[in-house]
KEROVO-425458 format. One line per 4 residues: their letters; for each residue x, y, z of N, C-alpha, C, CB. Coordinates in nm, 3 decimals. Glycine has a CB too. Layout:
BEGIN
a) X,Y,Z,X,Y,Z,X,Y,Z,X,Y,Z | ...
END
This chain:
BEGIN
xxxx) 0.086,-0.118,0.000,0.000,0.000,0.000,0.090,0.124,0.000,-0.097,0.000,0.123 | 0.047,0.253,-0.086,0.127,0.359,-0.097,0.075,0.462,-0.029,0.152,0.391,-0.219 | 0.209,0.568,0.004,0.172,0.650,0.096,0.029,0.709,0.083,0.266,0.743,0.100 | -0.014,0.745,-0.054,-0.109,0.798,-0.098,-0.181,0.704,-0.093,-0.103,0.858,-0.199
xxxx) -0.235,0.565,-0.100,-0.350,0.503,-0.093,-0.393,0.512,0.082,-0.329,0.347,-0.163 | -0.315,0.505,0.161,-0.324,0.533,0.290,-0.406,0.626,0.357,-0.227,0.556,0.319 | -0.346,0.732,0.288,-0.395,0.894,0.270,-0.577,0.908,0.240,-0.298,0.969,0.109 | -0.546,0.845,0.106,-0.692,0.824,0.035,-0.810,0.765,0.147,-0.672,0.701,-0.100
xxxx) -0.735,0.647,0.225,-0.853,0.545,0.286,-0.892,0.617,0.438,-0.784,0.358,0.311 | -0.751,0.660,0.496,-0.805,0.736,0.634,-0.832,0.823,0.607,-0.738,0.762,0.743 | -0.887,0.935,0.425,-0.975,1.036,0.446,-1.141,1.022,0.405,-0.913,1.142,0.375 | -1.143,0.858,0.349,-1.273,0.832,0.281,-1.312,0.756,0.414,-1.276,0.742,0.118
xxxx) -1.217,0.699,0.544,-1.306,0.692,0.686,-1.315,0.780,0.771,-1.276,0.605,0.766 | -1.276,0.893,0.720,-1.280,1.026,0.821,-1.473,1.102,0.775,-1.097,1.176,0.755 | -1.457,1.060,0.635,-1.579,1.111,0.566,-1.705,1.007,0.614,-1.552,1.111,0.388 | -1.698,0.869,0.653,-1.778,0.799,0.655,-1.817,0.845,0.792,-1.747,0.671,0.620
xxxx) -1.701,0.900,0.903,-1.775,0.896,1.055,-1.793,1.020,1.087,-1.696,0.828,1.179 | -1.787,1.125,0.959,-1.882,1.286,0.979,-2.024,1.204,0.917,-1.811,1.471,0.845 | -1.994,1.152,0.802,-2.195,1.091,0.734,-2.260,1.026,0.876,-2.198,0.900,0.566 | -2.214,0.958,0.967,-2.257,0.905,1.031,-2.282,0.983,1.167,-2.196,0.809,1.022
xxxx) -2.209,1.096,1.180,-2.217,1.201,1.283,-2.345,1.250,1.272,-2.116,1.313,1.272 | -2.351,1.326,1.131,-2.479,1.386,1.093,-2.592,1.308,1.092,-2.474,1.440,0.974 | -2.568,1.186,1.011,-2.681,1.093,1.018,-2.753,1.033,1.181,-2.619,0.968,0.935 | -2.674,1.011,1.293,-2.716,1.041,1.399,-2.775,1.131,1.459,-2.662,1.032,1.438
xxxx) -2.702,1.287,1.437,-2.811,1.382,1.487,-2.891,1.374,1.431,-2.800,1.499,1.497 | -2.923,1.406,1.277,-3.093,1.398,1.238,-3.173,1.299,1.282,-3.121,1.385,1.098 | -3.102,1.160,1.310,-3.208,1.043,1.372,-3.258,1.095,1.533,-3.112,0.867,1.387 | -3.165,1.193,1.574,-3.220,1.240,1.772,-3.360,1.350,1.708,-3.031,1.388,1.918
xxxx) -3.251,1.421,1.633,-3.363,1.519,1.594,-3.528,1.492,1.587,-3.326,1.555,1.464 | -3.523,1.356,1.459,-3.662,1.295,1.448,-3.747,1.196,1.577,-3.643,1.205,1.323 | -3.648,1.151,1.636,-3.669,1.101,1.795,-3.755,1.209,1.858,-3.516,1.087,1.889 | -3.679,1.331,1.883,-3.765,1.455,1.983,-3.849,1.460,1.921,-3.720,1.604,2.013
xxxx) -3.888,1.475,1.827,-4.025,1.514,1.711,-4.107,1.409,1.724,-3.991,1.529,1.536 | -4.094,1.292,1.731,-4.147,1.222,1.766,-4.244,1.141,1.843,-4.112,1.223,1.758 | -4.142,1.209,1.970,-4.187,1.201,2.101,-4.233,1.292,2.122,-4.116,1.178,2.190 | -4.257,1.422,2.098,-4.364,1.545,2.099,-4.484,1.545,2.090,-4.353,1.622,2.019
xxxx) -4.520,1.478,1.958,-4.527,1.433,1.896,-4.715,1.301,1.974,-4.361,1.407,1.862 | -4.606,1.207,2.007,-4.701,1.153,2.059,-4.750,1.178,2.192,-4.679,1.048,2.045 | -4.674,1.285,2.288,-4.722,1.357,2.378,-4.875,1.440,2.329,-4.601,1.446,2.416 | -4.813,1.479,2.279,-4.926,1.582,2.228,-5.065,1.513,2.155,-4.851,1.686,2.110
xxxx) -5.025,1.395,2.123,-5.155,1.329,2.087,-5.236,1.261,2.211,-5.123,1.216,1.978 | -5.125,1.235,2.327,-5.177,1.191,2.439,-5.292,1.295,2.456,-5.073,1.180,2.555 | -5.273,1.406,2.452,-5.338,1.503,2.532,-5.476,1.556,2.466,-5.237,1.620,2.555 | -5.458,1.529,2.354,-5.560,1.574,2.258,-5.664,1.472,2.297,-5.516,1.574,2.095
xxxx) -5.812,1.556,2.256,-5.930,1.429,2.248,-5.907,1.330,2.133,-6.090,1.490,2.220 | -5.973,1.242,2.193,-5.997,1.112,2.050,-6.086,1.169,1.909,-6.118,0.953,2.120 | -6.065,1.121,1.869,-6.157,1.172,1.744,-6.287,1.155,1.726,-6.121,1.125,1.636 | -6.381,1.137,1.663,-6.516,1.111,1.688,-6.496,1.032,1.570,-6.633,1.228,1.702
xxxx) -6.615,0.945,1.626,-6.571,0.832,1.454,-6.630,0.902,1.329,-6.667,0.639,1.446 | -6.672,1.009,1.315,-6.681,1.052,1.204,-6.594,1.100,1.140,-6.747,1.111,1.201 | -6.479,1.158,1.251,-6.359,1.236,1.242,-6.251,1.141,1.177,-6.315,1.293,1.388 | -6.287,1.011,1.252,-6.189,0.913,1.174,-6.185,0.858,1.070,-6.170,0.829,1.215
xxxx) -6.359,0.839,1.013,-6.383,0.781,0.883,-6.325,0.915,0.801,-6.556,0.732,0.853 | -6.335,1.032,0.807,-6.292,1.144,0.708,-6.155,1.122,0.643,-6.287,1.282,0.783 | -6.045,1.141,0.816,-5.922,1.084,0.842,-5.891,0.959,0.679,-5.942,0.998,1.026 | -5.932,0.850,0.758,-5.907,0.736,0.680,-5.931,0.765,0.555,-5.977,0.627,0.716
xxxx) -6.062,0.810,0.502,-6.093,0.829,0.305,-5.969,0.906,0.265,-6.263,0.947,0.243 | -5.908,1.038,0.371,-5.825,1.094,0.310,-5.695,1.044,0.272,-5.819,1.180,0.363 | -5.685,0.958,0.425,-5.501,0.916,0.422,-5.542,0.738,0.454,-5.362,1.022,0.605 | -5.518,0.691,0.332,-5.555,0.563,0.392,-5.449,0.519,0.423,-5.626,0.471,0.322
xxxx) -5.395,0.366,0.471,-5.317,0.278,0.555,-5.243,0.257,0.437,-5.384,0.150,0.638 | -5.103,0.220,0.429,-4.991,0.206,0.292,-5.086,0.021,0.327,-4.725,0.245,0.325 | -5.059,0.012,0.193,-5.080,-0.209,0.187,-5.022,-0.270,0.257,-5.032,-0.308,0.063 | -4.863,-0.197,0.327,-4.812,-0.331,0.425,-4.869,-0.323,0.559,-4.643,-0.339,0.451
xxxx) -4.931,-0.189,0.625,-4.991,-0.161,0.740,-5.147,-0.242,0.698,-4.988,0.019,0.774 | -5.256,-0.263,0.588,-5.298,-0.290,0.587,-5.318,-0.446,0.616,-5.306,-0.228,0.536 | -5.209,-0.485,0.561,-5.167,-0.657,0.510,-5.140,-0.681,0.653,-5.008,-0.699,0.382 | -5.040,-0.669,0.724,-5.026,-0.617,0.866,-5.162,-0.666,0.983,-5.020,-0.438,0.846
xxxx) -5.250,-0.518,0.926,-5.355,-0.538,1.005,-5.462,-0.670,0.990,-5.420,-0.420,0.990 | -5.412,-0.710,0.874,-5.538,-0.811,0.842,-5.518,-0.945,0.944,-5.534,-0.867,0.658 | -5.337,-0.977,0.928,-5.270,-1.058,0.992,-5.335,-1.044,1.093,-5.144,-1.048,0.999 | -5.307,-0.925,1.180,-5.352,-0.981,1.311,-5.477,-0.989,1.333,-5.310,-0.918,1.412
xxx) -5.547,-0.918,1.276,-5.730,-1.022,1.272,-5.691,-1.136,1.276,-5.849,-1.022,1.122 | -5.658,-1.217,1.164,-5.702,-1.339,1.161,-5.643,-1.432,1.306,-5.655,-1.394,1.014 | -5.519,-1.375,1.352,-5.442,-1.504,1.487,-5.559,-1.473,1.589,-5.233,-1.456,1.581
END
């Protein structure tokens, strides 16, 4: 290995553990948000089931949350 390939590799792992620096804070970041998040839903009223059927027509469930949900019906 040459001086310069050396060079090259401890600066392309110097680069991998800033991506991973950053990539950690944004994962705390979305953590707090998160957890706000579902605080704040704690606190809120429930919805009224009319509120939820609206909810649902608008934003329905992706197919694997659906597929998901079916699963556990059936056990």
């Amino acid at each position: 290995m040459s001086l310069q390939d050396g060079e090259a590799r401890k600066r392309r792992l110097l680069e991998r553990k800033q991506l991973l620096r950053e990539q950690q804070a944004i994962n705390k970041q979305m953590l707090a948000i998160f957890d706000e998040e579902d605080e704040r839903s704690q606190q809120e009223t429930p919805l009224s089931q009319q509120d939820a059927l609206a909810t649902f027509a608008t934003h329905p469930p992706s197919r694997r949350t659906s597929e998901a949900n079916m699963q556990t019906l059936r056990q």
